[in-house]
C-alpha positions in Angstrom: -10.5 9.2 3.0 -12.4 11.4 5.3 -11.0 15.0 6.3 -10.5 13.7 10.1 -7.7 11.1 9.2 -5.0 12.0 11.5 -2.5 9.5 10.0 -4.0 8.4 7.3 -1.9 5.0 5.9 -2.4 1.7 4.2 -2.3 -1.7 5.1 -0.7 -4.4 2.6 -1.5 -7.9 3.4 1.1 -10.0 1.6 -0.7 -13.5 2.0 -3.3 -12.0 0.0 -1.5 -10.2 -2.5 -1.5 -12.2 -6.1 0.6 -9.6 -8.0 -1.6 -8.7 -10.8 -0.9 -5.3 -10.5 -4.5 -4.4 -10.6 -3.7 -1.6 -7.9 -0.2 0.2 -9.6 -2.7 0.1 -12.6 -6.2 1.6 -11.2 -3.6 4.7 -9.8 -1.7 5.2 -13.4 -5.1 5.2 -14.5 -7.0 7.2 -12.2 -4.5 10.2 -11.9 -3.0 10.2 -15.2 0.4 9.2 -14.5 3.0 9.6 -17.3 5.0 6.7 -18.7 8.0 5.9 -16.8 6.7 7.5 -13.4 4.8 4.9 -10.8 3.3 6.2 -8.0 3.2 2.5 -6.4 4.6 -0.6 -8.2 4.3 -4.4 -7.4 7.7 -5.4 -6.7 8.7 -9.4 -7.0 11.4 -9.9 -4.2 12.9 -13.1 -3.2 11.4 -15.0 0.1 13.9 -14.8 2.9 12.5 -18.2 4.3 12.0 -19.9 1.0 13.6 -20.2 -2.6 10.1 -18.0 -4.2 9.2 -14.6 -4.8 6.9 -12.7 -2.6 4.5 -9.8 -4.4 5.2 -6.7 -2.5 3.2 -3.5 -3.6 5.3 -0.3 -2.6 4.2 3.0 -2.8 6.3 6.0 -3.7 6.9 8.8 -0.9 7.5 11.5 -3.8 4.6 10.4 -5.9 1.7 8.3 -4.3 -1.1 11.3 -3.3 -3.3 8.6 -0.9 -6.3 9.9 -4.0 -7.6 13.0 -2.5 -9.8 12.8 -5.8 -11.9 10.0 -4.9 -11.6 10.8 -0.9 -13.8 13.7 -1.9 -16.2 12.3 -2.9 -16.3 9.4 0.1 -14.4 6.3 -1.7 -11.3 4.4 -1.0 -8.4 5.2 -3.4 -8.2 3.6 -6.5 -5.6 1.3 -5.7 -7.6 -0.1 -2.7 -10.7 -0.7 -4.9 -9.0 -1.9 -7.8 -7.3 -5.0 -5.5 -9.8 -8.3 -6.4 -8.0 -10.1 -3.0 -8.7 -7.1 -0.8 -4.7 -7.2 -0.1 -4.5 -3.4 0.5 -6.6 -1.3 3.0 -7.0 2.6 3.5 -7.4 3.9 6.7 -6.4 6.3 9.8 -3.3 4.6 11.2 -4.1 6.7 14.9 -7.6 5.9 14.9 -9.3 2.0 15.3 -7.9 1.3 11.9 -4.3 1.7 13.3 -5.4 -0.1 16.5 -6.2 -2.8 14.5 -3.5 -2.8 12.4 -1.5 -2.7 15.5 -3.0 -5.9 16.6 -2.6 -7.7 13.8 1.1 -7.0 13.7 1.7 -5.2 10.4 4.9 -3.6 10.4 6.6 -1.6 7.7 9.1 -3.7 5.6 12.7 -4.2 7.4 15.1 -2.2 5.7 12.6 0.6 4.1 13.1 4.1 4.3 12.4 7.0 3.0 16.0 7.2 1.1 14.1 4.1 -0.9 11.4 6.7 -1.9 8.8 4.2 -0.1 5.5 5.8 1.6 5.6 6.3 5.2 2.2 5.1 7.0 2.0 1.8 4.7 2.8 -1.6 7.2 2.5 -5.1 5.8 1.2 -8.2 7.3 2.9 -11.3 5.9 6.6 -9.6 5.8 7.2 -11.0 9.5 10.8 -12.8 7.9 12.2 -10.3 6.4 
């Protein structure tokens, strides 16, 4: 994540997303999270338009750090380069990132909030019915 990111944020693409938690494992891993703390987790919720599950990775406000350790040295947090789909994307949510973000019409989930200890600055394509 360069040092100019005004907003920096992520962008979940739920189409894409398979749920192997390849992501909330790549963070534990890479900043040594203790066991029972999660700094994102891939939740399974039930399909508003359909009787399936959706894989929905959420981030934690109090606890997800965006990876300032691999930012400094010019990568993508672990998360993001863990994902084999290429579901989740790190960028600057003011700059053409968030433009095209905008665009695509990723929004954050309905109903999330920081009470829910969720990340501000993550949207999600594919959430459009909920």
């Amino acid at each position: 994540m360069p040092a100019d990111y005004t907003r920096p944020g992520y962008l979940v693409d739920l189409r894409r997303c398979i749920g192997c938690h390849a992501c909330a494992v790549a963070c534990k891993t890479a900043h040594e999270v203790p066991l029972g703390r999660f700094n994102m987790r891939v939740r399974w919720l039930p399909r508003p338009d359909r009787p399936t599950f959706a894989f929905v990775p959420v981030y934690s406000e109090t606890h997800c750090c965006s990876d300032p350790e691999s930012a400094s040295v010019g990568l993508a947090p672990a998360c993001v380069r863990a994902c084999p789909t290429d579901a989740l994307v790190h960028g600057d949510l003011e700059g053409a990132f968030g433009k095209r973000v905008e665009a695509l019409g990723a929004k954050p989930l309905p109903g999330a909030s920081r009470e829910h200890d969720l990340k501000e600055n993550v949207v999600y394509l594919g959430a459009e019915k909920w």
